[in-house]
C-alpha positions as CSV (number, residue, x, y, z in Angstrom):
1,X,121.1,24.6,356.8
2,X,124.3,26.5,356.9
3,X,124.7,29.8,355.6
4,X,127.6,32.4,354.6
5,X,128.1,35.8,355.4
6,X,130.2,37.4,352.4
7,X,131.5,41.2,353.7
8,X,132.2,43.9,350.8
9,X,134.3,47.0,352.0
10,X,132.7,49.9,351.4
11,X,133.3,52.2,348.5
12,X,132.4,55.3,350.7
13,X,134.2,54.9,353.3
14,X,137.1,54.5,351.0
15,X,136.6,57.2,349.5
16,X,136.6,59.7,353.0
17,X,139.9,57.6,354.4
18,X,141.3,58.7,351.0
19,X,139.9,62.5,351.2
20,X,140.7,62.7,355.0
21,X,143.3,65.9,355.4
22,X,146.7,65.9,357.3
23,X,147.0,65.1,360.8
24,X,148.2,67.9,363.3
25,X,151.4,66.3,363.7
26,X,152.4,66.2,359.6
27,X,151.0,69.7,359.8
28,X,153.6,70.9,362.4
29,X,156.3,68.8,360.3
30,X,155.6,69.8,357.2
31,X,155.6,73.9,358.7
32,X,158.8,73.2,360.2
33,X,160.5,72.1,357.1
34,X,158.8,75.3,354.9
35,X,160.4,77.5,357.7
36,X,164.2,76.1,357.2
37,X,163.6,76.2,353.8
38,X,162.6,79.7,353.8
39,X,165.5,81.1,356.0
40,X,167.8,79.1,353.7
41,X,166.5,80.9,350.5
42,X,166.2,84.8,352.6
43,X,169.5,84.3,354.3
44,X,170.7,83.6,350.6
45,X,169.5,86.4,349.4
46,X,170.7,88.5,352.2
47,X,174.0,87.1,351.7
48,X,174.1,88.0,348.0
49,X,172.8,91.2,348.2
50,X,174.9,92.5,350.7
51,X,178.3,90.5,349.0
52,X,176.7,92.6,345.4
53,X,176.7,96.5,347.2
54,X,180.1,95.7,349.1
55,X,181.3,94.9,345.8
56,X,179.8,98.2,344.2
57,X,181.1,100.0,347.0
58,X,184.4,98.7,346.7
59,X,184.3,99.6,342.9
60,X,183.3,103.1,342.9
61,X,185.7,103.5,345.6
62,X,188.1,102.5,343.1
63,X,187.3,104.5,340.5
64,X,186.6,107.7,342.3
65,X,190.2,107.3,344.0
66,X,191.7,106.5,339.9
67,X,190.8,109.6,338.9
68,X,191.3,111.6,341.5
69,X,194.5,110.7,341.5
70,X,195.0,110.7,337.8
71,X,194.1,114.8,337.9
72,X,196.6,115.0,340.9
73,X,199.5,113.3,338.9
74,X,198.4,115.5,335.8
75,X,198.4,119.2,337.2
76,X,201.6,118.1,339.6
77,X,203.8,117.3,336.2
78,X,202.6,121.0,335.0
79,X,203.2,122.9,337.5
80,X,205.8,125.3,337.3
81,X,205.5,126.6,341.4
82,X,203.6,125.0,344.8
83,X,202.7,126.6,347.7
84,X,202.5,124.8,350.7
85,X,199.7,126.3,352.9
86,X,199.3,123.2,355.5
87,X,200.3,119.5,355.7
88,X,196.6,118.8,354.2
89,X,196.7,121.6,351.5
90,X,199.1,123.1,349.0
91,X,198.7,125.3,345.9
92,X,200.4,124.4,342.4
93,X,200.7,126.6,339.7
94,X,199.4,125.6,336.5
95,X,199.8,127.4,333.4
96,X,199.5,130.3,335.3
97,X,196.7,129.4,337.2
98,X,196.3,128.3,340.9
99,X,194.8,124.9,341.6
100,X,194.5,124.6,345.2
101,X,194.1,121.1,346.7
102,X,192.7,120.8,349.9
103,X,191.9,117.6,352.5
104,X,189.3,118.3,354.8
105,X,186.3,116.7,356.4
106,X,186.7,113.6,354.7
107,X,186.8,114.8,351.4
108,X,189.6,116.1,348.7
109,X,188.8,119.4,346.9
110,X,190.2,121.1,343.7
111,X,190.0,124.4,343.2
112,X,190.8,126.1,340.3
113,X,191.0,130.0,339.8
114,X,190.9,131.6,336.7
115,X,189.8,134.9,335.3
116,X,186.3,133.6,334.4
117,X,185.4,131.7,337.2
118,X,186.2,129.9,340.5
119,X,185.7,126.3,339.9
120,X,185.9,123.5,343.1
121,X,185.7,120.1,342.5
122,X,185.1,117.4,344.8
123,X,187.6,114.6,343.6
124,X,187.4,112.4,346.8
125,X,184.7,111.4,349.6
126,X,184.9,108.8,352.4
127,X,188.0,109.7,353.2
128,X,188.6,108.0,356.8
129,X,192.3,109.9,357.7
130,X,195.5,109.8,355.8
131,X,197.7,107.1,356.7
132,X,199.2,107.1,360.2
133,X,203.3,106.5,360.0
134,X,206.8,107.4,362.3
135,X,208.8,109.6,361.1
136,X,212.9,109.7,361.5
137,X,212.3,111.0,365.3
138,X,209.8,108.2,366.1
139,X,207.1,111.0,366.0
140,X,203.7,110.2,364.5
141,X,202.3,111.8,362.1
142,X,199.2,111.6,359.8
143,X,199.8,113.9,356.7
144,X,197.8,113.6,353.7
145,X,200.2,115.1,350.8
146,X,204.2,114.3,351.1
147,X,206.8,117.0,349.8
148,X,210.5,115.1,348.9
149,X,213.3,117.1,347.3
150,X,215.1,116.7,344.3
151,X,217.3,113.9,346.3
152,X,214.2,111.6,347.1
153,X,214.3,113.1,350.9
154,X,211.1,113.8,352.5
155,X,210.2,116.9,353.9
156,X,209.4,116.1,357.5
157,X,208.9,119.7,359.0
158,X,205.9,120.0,357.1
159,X,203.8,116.8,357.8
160,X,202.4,117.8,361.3
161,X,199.1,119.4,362.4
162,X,200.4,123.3,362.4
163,X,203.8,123.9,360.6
164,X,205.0,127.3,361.0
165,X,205.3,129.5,358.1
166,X,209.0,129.4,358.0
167,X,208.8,125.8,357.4
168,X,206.2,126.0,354.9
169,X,207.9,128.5,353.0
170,X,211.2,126.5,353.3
171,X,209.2,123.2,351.9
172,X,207.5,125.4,349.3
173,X,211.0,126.2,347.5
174,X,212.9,122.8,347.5
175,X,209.5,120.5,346.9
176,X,210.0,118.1,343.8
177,X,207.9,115.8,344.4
178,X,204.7,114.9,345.7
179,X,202.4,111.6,347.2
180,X,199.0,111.5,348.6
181,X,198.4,108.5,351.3
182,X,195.1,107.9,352.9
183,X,192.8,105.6,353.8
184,X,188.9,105.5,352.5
185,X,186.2,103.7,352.8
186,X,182.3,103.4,351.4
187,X,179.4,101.9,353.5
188,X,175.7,101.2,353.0
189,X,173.1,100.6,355.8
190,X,173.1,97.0,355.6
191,X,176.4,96.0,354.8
192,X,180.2,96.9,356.0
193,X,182.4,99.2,355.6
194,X,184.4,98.5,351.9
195,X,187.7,100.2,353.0
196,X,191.0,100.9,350.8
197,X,194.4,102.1,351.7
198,X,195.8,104.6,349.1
199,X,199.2,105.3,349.2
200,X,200.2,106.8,345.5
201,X,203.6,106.7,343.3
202,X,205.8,109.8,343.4
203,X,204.4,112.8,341.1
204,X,207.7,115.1,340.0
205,X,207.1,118.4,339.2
206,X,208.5,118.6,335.6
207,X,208.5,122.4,335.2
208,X,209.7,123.7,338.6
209,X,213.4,124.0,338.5
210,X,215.0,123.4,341.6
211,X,218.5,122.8,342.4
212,X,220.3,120.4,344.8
């Protein structure tokens, strides 16, 4: 008499190859693709929030230099005198008043003197150096404020480190106009340096009569 074995798979073993957890090998795979993944998303990030302060460096760099320069071009249509006192500082008068500007350490200072008070402003920081350039002589020179007289002709005896007071006294009489030229720059810890070369337009002195 014959018989027949009939085999049924088993519904608990099923059930634990189905529940059995990853093998050390997917493990490792899947940890390696989570770790690109990751440096994609944090270099991202880096990326954007470095690109965002540069930008806000850049911008307030901007709009510290505007105004500055605005109040420059302002009291220099006023004045009715300047006194040059260095190639980094000169003296305008204004309605009476002296307002003195002055480039040093890095940073460009207005100081006004009135009766009441003595007022100094910081209109500029970052300042790097004013803007290296050859004169007629192929000298070099750095100067931060440019005299020209009533012709358009810079005032070269004036743009080095330590002009003598002849020559400052000399500028100070035939100076009709004036330009600032620098360089600046703003910088975080984590990002570079936003940098911006300034070189203004030509400020005449309206009210100071000089003659050719």
């Amino acid at each position: 008499m014959d018989f027949m074995t009939t085999t049924t798979p088993s519904r608990t073993l099923d059930r634990r190859r189905r529940s059995a957890g990853f093998t050390l090998v997917e493990v490792m795979v899947a940890a390696t693709l989570a770790s690109f993944i990751l440096a994609g998303i944090l270099s991202s990030f880096l990326f954007i929030g470095r690109s965002g302060a540069n930008v806000q460096n850049y911008s307030d760099m901007e709009s510290q230099a505007r105004k500055a320069l605005e109040l420059f071009a302002e009291d220099t249509r006023q004045a009715s005198a300047i006194t040059w006192l260095s190639s980094n500082q000169l003296r305008l008068t204004v309605n009476g008043k002296p307002h003195t500007y002055t480039y040093a350490s890095g940073s460009l200072t207005r100081t006004v003197v009135s009766a009441a008070a003595t007022t100094a402003t910081i209109l500029l920081t970052g300042i790097n150096s004013p803007i290296a350039r050859t004169d007629t002589n192929g000298a070099t020179c750095t100067p931060f404020f440019r005299g020209y007289n009533i012709n358009g002709v810079e005032l070269t005896a004036i743009q080095y480190a330590n002009p003598s007071a002849g020559d400052l006294a000399a500028a100070s009489s035939v100076t009709k106009q004036l330009q600032i030229s620098m360089e600046a720059s703003r910088k975080s810890q984590t990002v570079s340096a936003a940098t911006n070369t300034v070189l203004s337009a030509r400020f005449i002195l309206r009210n100071k009569r000089v003659t050719a």
